[in-house]
C-alpha positions in Angstrom: 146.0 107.2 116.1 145.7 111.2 115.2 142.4 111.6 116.2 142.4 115.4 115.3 143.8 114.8 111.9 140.9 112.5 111.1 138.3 114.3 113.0 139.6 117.9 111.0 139.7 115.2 107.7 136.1 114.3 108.2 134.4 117.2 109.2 136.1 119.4 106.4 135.1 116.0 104.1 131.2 116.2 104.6 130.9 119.6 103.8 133.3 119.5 100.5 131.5 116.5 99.2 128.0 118.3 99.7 129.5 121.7 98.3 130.5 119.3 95.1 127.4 117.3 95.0 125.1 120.1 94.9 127.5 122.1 92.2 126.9 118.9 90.1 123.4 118.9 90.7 123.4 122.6 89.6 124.7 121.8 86.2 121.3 119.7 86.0 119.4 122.4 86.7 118.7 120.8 90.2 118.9 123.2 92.9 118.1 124.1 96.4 115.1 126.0 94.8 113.5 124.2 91.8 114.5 121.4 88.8 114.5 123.4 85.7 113.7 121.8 82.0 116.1 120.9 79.4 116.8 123.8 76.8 114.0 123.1 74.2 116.8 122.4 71.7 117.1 118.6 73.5 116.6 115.6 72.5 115.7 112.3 73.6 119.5 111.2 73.6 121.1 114.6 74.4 120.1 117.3 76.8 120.9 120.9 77.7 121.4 123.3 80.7 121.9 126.8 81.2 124.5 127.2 83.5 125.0 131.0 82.7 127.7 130.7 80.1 127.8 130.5 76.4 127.8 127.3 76.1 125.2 125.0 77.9 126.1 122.3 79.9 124.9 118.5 78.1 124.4 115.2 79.2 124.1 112.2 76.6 122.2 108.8 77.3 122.5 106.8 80.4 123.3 110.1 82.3 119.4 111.5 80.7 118.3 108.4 82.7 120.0 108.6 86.2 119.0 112.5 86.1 115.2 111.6 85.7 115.7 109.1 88.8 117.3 111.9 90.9 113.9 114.4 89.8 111.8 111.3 90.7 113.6 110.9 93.9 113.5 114.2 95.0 109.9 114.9 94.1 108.8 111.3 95.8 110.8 113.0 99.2 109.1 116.3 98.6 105.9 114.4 99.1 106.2 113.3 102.4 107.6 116.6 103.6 108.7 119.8 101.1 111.5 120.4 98.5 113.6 122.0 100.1 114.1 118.7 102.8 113.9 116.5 100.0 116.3 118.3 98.4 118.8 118.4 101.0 118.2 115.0 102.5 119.0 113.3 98.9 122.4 115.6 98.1 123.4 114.4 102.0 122.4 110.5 101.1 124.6 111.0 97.9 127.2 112.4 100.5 127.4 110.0 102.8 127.4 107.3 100.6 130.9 108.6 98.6 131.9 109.0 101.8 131.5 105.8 103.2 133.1 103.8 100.1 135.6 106.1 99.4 137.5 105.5 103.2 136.3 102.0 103.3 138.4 101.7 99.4 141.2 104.0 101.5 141.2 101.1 104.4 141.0 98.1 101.9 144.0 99.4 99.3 146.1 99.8 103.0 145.8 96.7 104.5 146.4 95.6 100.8 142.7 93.5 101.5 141.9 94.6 97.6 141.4 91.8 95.4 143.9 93.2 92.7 146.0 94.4 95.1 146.3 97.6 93.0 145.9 100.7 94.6 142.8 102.7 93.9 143.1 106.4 95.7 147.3 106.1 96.1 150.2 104.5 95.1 153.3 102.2 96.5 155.5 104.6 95.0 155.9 107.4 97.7 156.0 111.0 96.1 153.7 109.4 92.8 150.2 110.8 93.1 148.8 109.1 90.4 146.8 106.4 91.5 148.1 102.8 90.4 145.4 102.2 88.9 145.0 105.0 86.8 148.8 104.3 86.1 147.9 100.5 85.1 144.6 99.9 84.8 145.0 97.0 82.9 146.6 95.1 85.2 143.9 94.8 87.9 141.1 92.3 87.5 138.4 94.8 86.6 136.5 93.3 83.3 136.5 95.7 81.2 134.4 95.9 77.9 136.6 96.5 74.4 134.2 99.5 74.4 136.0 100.3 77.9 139.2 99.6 77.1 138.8 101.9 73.9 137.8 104.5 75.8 140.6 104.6 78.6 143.2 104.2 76.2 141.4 107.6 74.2 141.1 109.2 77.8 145.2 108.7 78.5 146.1 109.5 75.3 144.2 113.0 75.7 145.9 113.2 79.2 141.7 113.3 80.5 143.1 111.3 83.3 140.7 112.6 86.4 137.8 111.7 84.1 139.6 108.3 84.3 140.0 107.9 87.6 136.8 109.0 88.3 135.4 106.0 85.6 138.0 103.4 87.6 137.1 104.8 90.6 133.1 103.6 90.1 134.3 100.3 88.0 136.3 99.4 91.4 133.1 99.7 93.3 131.2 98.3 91.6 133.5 95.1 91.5 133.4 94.9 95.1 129.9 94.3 95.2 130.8 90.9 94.7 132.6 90.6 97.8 130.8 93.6 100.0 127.4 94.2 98.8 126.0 95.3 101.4 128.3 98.4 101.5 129.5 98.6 97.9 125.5 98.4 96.1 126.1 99.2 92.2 126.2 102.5 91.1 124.1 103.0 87.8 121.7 105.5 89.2 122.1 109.4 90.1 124.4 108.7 92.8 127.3 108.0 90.0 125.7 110.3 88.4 126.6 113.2 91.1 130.0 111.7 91.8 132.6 114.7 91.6 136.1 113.6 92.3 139.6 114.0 90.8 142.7 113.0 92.1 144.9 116.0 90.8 142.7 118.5 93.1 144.8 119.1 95.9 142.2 120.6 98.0 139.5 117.4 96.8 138.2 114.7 99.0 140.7 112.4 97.6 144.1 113.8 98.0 143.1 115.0 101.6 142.2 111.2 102.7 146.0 110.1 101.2 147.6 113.2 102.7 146.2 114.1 106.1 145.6 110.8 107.9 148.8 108.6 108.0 148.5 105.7 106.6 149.5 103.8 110.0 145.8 105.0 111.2 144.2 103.0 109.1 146.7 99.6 109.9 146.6 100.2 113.4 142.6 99.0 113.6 139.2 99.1 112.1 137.8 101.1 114.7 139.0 104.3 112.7 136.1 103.9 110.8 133.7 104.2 113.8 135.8 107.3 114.3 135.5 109.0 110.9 131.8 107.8 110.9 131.2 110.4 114.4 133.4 113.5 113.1 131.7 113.2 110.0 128.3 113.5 111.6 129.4 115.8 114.1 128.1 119.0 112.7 124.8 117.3 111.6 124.2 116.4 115.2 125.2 120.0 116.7 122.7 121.6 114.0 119.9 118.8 114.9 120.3 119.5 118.7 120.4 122.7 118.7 117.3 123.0 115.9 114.9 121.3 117.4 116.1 121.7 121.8 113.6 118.5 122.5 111.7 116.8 120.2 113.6 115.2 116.8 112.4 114.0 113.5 112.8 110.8 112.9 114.6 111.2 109.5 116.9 113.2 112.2 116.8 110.2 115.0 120.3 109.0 113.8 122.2 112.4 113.8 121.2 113.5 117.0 121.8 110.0 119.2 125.0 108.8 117.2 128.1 108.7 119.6 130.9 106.4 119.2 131.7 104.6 122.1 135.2 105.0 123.7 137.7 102.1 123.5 137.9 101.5 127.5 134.3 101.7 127.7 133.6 98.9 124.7 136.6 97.0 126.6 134.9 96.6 130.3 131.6 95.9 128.7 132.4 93.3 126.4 135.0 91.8 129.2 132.4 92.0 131.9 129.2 90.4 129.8 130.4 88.2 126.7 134.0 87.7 128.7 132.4 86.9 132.1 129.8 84.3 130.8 132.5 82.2 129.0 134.9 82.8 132.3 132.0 81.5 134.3 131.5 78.0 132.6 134.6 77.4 132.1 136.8 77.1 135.0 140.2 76.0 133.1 139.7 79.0 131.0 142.8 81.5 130.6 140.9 84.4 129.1 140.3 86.3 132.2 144.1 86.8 131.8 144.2 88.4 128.3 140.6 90.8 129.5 142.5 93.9 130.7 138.9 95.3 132.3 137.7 92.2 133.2 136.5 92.7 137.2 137.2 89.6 139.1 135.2 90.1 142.6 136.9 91.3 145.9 137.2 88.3 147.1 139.1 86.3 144.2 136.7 84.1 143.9 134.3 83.5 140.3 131.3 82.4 141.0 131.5 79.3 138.4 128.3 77.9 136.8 127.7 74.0 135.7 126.8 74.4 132.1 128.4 73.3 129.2 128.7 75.7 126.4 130.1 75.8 123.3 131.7 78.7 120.8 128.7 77.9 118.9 125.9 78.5 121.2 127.0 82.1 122.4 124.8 84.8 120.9 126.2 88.4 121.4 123.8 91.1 120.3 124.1 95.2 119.9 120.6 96.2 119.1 122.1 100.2 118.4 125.1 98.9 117.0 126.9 102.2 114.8 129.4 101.6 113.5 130.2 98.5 114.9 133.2 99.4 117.5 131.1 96.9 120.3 130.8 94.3 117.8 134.6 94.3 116.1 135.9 94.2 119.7 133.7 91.3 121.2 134.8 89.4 117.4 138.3 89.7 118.7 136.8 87.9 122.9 135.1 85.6 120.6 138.2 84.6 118.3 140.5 83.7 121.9 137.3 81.6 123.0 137.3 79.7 119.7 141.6 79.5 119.9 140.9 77.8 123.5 138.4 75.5 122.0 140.9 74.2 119.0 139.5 75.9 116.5 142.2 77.7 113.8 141.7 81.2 113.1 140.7 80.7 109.8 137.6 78.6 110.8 136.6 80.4 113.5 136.5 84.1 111.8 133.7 82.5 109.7 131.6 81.0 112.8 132.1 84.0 114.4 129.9 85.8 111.6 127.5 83.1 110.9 126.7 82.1 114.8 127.8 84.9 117.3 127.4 87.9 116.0 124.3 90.3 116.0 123.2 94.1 115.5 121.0 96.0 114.1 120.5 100.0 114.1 118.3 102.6 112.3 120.8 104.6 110.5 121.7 103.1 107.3 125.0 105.0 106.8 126.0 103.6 110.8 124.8 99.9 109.5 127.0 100.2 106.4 130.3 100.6 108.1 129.2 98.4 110.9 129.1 95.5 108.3 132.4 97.1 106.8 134.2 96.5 109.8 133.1 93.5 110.8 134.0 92.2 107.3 137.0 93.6 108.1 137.6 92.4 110.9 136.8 88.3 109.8 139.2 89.1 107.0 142.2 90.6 109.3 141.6 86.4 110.8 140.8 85.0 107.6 141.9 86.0 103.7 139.3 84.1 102.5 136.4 85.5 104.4 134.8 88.0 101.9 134.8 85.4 98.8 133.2 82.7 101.5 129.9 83.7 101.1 128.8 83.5 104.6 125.4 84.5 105.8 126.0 87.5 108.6 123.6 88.9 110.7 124.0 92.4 111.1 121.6 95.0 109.0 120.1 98.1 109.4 116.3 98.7 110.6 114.5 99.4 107.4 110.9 100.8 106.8 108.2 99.1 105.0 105.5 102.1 105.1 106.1 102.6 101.0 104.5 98.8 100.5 101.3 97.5 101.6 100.2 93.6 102.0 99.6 93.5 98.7 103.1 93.6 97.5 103.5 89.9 98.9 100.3 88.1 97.5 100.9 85.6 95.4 104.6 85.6 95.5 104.9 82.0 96.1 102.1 79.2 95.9 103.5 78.6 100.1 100.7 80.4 102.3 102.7 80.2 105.1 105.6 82.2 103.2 102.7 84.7 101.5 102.2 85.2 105.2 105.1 86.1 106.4 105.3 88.5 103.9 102.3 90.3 104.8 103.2 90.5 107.9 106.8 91.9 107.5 105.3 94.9 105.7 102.3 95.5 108.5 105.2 94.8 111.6 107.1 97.1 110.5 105.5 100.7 109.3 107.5 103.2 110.9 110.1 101.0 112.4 113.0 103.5 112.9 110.7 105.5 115.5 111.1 102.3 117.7 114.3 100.7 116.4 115.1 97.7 118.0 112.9 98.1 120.8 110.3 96.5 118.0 108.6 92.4 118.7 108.6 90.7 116.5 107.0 87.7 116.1 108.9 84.3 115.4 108.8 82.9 112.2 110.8 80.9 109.7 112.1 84.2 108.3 115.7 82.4 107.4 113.8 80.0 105.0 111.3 82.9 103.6 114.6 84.8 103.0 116.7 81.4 101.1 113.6 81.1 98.7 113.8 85.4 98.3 117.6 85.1 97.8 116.8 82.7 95.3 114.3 84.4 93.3 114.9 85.2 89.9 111.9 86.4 87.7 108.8 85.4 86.0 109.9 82.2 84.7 109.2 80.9 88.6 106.0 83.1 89.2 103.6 84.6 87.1 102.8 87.4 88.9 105.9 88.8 89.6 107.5 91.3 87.1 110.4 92.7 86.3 109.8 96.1 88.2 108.6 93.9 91.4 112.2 92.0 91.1 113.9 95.4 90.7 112.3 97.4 93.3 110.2 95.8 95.6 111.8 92.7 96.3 115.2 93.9 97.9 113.0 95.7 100.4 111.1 92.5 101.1 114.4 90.5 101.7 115.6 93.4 104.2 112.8 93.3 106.1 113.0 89.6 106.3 116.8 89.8 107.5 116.2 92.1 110.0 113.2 90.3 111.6 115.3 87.0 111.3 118.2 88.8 113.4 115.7 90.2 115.6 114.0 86.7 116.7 117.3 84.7 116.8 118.2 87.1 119.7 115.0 86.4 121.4 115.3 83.1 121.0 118.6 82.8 122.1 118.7 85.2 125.1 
């Protein structure tokens, strides 16, 4: 693996995507400084923007929309600190979060783990640089509307084709919030809105992730995810550091603690805890042989234990997971365990993510490829495994302190469930100050979180609206994953 090549890659990435995100946002009249208003010669389906040339720049319909939820979004941040921060913090979001799908799309369209198996940022053909999907779009299994189709056959014809790559590009992420949504969320707000990519820009985000990391990286394991995730973050954590010399803002928690673990390291922890417990309780056991930092005592001898357990039963938890490199390896201890207990591959990738499995962490952009890799990881064991719809129990530490209690009364006519929700939203107000170090009390948070999963709109309770269904409730069922993860540890440990 060339880790300077993806370290140079995703340092050099961060700042071009910012540097493109906030020359978008400047077309808006969004800058580092104010929001300006539309020219007065707008409309209520077109606007304009002086951008200091003859002709204004203009935005038509659904793009009027996502720009007023990026002014609302930065004014809401502004309130809880100043413009200028909220500014910042919401281009670096925006950031991130092409970031994160675009090497995670780069990963899938290698290990040929995409549904179509169409190339999305590439192509099979070496020396093409069209994308195959731009090449033949219609031959993926994207839905496209007769509108759609219309309108990709306009933009070839018109040779427009980094406008349609940037359309596919958002269509294929979208669609993969079937199988991922926990990374892949839809993109219909200002963060498609911002989106500035083209594949014909040689010095753009997208040719430099085909060009300068060799495709072998990304075959050779998951964990080069974990490694683009620290590079990327590496100048945010030397500017945080050396900012504030002591005390760190929360919003600033994650870039200044976020290191990725070493390989050897992850090894002769994982050997010595989740290795040595199965070694120790089960004498016949050959795994000790395949744990290359597995430390057998001086004297040869295990110290064995009488106590039946089974794949099932073993809990393994990273309560400051990142992005996941503890967790993919101990899925790969837990897969031989499951081999020596007769289970296939196949069936054990899945147990592995419903019953073993657990970690949590306060930075959402860590949590995202965490989840990513694990995915990943079931999938490199299991084709099936993201269309299996399994229950797994890794998320990020999310605040409630923009609810209050009264968010959860009267959800459902269950005063046990009302009451959990109350609680969720008082336990945890400020919950990335004290991460997983948080108690939380046990509940039946994975039934509250089945009858939230299942939740649908007013024609099952009265009180709830459309807007609480939109915004409030995915909040709600975070919260209530995260406590659920955080009390099946207890429980188990």
């Amino acid at each position: 693996m060339n880790k300077t090549a993806i370290k140079n890659f995703a340092v050099w990435a961060r700042n071009k995507l910012i540097a493109d995100i906030t020359y978008k946002a400047g077309l808006l009249g969004i800058s580092e400084k104010e929001i300006k208003s539309p020219l007065p010669q707008s409309t209520d389906n077109i606007q304009f923007f002086d951008i200091g040339t003859k002709d204004p720049y203009s935005i038509f319909g659904t793009e009027i929309d996502q720009r007023g939820k990026l002014v609302e979004t930065i004014e809401q941040k502004a309130k809880q600190s100043d413009y200028k921060t909220a500014y910042k913090a919401v281009v670096e979001e925006v950031a991130y979060t092409w970031f994160n799908r675009l090497i995670a799309v780069r990963f899938m369209e290698v290990n040929d783990y995409l549904p179509s198996r169409i190339r999305v940022l590439s192509s099979e053909m070496q020396d093409k640089n069209e994308p195959d999907l731009v090449t033949t779009p219609f031959d993926s299994d994207l839905d496209f509307s007769a509108d759609e189709k219309n309108h990709i056959i306009q933009m070839k014809n018109d040779n427009k084709l980094d406008e349609l790559f940037r359309m596919l590009f958002i269509k294929q992420c979208n669609a993969l919030n079937a199988i991922l949504p926990e990374l892949f969320e839809k993109t219909s707000d200002y963060t498609e809105l911002l989106l500035n990519i083209a594949f014909t820009d040689k010095d753009g985000v997208v040719y430099n992730l085909v060009h300068d990391i060799d495709e072998d990286d990304f075959k050779e394991a998951v964990e080069i995810i974990g490694w683009l995730y620290q590079y990327y973050n590496d100048e945010r954590r030397n500017e945080v550091i050396n900012i504030y010399k002591g005390t760190v803002k929360k919003e600033d928690i994650p870039a200044a603690t976020q290191l990725f673990t070493t390989d050897w390291v992850v090894r002769y922890m994982v050997d010595n805890s989740l290795g040595r417990y199965w070694i120790e309780r089960n004498p016949q056991s050959k795994l000790r042989d395949k744990l290359e930092f597995f430390v057998t005592p001086k004297d040869g001898n295990i110290a064995y234990v009488n106590e039946k357990v089974n794949p099932n039963d073993l809990t393994f938890f990273d309560p400051c997971m990142g992005s996941g490199h503890v967790l993919v390896y101990a899925f790969d201890v837990l897969m031989e365990i499951y081999r020596e207990s007769g289970y296939s591959d196949k069936d054990a990738a899945l147990c592995i993510l419903q019953f073993n499995l657990y970690g949590l962490d306060i930075d959402s952009r860590a949590y995202q490829l965490a989840y990513f890799a694990v995915m990943m990881k079931a999938r490199s064991y299991n084709r099936r495994a993201l269309t299996a719809g399994v229950f797994n129990n890794i998320s990020t530490i999310d605040e409630s302190n923009e609810l209050n209690e009264f968010y959860c009364k009267g959800i459902t006519t269950n005063k046990e469930q009302n009451e959990i929700g109350e609680y969720l939203i008082s336990a945890f107000k400020d919950a990335k100050e004290i991460g997983s170090l948080l108690t939380i009390e046990p509940k039946n948070y994975k039934s509250f979180y089945q009858y939230l999963f299942n939740l649908k709109g007013n024609d099952q309770i009265d009180i709830v609206s459309s807007i609480w269904i939109k915004n409030i409730l995915p909040i709600i069922k975070k919260l209530t994953k995260q406590a659920y993860i955080s009390v099946a540890f207890m429980v188990t440990s």
